[in-house]
C-alpha positions in Angstrom: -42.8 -55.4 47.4 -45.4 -55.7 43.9 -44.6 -55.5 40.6 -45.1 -51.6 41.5 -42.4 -50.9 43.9 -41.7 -46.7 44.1 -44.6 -44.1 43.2 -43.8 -40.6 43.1 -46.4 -37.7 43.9 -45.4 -34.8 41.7 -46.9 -30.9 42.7 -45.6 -27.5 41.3 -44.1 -28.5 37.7 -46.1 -25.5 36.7 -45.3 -22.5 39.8 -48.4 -20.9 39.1 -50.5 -24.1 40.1 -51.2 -24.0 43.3 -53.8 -27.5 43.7 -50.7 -29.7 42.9 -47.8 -27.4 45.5 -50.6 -27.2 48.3 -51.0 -31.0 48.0 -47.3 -31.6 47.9 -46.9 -29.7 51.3 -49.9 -31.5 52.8 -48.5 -35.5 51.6 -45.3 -34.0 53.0 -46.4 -32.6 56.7 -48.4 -36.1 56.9 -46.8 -38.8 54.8 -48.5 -41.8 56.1 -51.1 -40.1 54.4 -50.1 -41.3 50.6 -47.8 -44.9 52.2 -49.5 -48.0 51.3 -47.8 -51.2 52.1 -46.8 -52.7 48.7 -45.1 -49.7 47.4 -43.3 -46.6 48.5 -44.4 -43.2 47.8 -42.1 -40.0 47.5 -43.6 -36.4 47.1 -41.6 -33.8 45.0 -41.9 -29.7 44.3 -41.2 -29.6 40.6 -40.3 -26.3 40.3 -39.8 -24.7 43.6 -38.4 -21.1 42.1 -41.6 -21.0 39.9 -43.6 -21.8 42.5 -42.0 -19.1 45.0 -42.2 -16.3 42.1 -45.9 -17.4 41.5 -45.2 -17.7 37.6 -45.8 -20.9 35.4 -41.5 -21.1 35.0 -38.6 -19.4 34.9 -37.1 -19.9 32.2 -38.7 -22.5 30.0 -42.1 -25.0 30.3 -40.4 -27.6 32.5 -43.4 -29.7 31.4 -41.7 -29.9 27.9 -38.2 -30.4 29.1 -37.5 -34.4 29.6 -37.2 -35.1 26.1 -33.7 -37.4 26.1 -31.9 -34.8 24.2 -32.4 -32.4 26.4 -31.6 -34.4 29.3 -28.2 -35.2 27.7 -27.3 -31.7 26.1 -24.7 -30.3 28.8 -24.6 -27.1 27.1 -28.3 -26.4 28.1 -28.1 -24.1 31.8 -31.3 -22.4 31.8 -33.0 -23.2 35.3 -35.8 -25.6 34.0 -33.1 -27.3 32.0 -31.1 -27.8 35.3 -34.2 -28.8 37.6 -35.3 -31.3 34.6 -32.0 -33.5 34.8 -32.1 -33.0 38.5 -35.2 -34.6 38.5 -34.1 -37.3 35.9 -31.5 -37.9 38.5 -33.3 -38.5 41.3 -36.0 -40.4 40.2 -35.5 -41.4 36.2 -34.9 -44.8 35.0 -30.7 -44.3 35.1 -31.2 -42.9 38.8 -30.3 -45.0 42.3 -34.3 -45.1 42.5 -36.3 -44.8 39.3 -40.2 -44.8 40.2 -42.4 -46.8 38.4 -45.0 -44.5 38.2 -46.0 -40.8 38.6 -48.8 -38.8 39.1 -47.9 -35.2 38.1 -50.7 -32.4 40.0 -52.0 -29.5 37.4 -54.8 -27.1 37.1 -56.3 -25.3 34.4 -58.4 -22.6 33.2 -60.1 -24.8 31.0 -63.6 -26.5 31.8 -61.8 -30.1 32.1 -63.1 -30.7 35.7 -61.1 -33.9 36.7 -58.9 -35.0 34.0 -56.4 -38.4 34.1 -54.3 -37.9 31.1 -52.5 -40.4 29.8 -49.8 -40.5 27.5 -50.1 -44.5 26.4 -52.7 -47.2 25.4 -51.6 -50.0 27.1 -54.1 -52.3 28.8 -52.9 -51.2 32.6 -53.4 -47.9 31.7 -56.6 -48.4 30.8 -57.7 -51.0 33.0 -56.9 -47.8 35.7 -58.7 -45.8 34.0 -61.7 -47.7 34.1 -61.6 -48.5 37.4 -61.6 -44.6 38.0 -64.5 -44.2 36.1 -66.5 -46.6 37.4 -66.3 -45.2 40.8 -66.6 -41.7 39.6 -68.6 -41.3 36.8 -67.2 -38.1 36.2 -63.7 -38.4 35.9 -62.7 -37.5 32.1 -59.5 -39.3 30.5 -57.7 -38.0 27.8 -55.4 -39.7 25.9 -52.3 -38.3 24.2 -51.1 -41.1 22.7 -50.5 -39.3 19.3 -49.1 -35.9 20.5 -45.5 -36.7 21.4 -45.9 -35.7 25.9 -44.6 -39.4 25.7 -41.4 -38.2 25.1 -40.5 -34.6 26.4 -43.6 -34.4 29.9 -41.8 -35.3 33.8 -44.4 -37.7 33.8 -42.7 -39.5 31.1 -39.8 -40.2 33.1 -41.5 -43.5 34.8 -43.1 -46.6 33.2 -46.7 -45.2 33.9 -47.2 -41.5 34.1 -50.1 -39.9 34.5 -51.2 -36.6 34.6 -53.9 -35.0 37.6 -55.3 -32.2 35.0 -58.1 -30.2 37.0 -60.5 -27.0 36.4 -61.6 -24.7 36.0 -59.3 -22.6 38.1 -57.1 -19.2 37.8 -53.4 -19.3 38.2 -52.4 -19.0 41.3 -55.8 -19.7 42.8 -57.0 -22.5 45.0 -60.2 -23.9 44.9 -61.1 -26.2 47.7 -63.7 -28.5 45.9 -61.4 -28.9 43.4 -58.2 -29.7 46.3 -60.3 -32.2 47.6 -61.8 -34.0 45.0 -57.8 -34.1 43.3 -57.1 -35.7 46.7 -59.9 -38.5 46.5 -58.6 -39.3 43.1 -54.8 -39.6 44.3 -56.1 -42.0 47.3 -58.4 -44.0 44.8 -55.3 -44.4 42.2 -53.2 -45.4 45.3 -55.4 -47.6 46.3 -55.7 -49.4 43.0 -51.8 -49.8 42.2 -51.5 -51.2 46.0 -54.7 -53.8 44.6 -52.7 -54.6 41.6 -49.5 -55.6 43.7 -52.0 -57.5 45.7 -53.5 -59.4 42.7 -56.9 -58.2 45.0 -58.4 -55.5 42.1 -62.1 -55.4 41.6 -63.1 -57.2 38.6 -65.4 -55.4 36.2 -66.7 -55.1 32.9 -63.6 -52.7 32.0 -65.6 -50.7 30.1 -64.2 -47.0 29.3 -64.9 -43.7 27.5 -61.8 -41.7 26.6 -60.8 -38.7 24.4 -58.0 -39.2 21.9 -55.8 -36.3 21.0 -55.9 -35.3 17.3 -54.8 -31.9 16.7 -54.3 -28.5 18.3 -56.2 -25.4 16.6 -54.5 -21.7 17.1 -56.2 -18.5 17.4 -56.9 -16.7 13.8 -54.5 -14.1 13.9 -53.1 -11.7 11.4 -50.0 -11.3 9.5 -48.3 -10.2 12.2 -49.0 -12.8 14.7 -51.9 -11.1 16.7 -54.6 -12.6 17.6 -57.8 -11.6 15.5 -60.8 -13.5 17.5 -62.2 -15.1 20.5 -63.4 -18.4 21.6 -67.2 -18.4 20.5 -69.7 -17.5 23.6 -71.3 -20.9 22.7 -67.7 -23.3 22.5 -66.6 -21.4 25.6 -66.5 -24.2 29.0 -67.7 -26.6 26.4 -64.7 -29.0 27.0 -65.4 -32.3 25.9 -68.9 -31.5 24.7 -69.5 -32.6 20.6 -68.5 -29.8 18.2 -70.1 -30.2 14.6 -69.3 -28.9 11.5 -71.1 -25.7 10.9 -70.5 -24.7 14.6 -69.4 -21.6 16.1 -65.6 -21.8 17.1 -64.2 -18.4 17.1 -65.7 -14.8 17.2 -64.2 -11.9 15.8 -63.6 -8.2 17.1 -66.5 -6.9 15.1 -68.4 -9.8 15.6 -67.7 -12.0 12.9 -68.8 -16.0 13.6 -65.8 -18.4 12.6 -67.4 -21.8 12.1 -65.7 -25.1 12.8 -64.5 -26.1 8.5 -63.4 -29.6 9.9 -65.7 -33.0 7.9 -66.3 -34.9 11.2 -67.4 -34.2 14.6 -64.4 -33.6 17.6 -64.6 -33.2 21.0 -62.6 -30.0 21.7 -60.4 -29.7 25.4 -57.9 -27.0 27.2 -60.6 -24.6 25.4 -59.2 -21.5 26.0 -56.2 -22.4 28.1 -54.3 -19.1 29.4 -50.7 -21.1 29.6 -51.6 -21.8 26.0 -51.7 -18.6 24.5 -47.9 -18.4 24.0 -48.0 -21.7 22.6 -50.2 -20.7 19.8 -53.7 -23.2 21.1 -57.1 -21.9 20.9 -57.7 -25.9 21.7 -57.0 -29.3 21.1 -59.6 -31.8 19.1 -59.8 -35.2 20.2 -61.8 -37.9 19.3 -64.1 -39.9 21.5 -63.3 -43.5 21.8 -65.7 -45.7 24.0 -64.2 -49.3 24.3 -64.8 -52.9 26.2 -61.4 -53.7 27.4 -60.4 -57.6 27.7 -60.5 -59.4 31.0 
């Protein structure tokens, strides 16, 4: 076995989700499928009560629910709380087999197409990265280094976590481009960690484009907490497109044009999320970051 000796292929942390569960039941009728010699690969249903009630959770975001506190409060008994130490359990570092990496399976709303997010800057992150990119031109990375998903996501449970974010799509929708071209991607990331066990990955000129988190931006909304405008008709689907100051961000009911008040230009994403609305994000800014990695 490589450096990298247990991967895990996670679907369904959101129910509502359905690229990632579909995926997990496919890897899981035909696991050869996702085995490469080097390493082992496991496939887990996150959530499986979400995903059979068709809603995001039960009780709680199970995708903000591995933070160690959490993990070692015994008081917490909600359902995500339980399924997030059983998790921990069976594939966390303290478990009989921790996994050395993960690549979590979402969708979303959002215009993000296909999204690796990553959750660290370290130099085999972003060597992967690059290597995804250079094969596929369009693959977006966002990093969210700066945000804390480090600490509390299930992908944070191994060494390297990654997240699969794909879209647009609606809850509890599938869209077959979208299945397939999220299946590519997991076979081209496999494909790459059995090279790196190998010592046989491509050599290039590591060159990569990402989008560092900044901030989140909420809805305007009233004294009461209700929301008071839209996302502006021309920031709409814009994901990672260059928003200036001056620009259009948010539209009133009676028509009113919010503009972007920020001093520099960001590169907005998960632009109108629907999950997001209860967490109070219109968006997240990011920065774009275009580096030459070393050899």
């Amino acid at each position: 076995m490589g450096e990298l000796n247990r991967v895990a292929i996670v679907g369904g942390t959101h129910g509502n989700e359905c690229i990632g569960v579909y995926l997990k039941k496919k890897f899981s009728q035909s696991p050869t499928l996702v085995q490469r010699p080097s390493f082992s690969t496991q496939v887990l249903l996150a959530n499986p009560q979400a995903v059979a009630a068709g809603v995001r959770y039960i009780d709680r975001d199970l995708n903000r629910s591995f933070d160690h506190d959490r993990l070692q409060n015994e008081s917490l008994a909600n359902y995500e709380d339980l399924r997030a130490k059983s998790i921990d359990q069976m594939i966390g570092p303290s478990s009989d087999a921790p996994v050395d990496v993960i690549l979590d399976i979402h969708s979303t709303t959002s215009n993000l197409g296909l999204t690796l997010i990553i959750d660290d800057e370290k130099l085999f992150t972003l060597r992967l990265a690059s290597y995804l990119q250079h094969l596929n031109s369009a693959i977006k990375v966002y990093s969210t280094v700066h945000s804390g998903r480090s600490r509390d996501a299930l992908r944070s449970l191994a060494k390297y976590g990654f997240c699969l974010e794909v879209g647009p799509v609606a809850q509890g929708v599938l869209d077959a481009d979208l299945f397939q071209r999220t299946e590519i991607l997991i076979h081209t990331i496999l494909d790459y960690l059995e090279q790196y066990n190998c010592n046989s990955v491509m050599r290039l000129n590591h060159s990569l484009t990402f989008y560092r988190y900044l901030d989140t931006v909420d809805y305007p909304r009233d004294d009461q907490g209700d929301i008071q405008a839209m996302i502006h008709p021309q920031l709409q689907f814009k994901d990672y497109e260059a928003l200036y100051p001056g620009d259009p961000m948010f539209l009133t009911f009676d028509g009113e044009v919010i503009l972007y008040s920020g001093a520099s230009v960001v590169y907005p994403v998960f632009i109108n999320e629907a999950a997001y609305y209860e967490k109070r994000i219109a968006m997240c800014l990011t920065e774009k970051v275009c580096t030459t990695l070393e050899r």
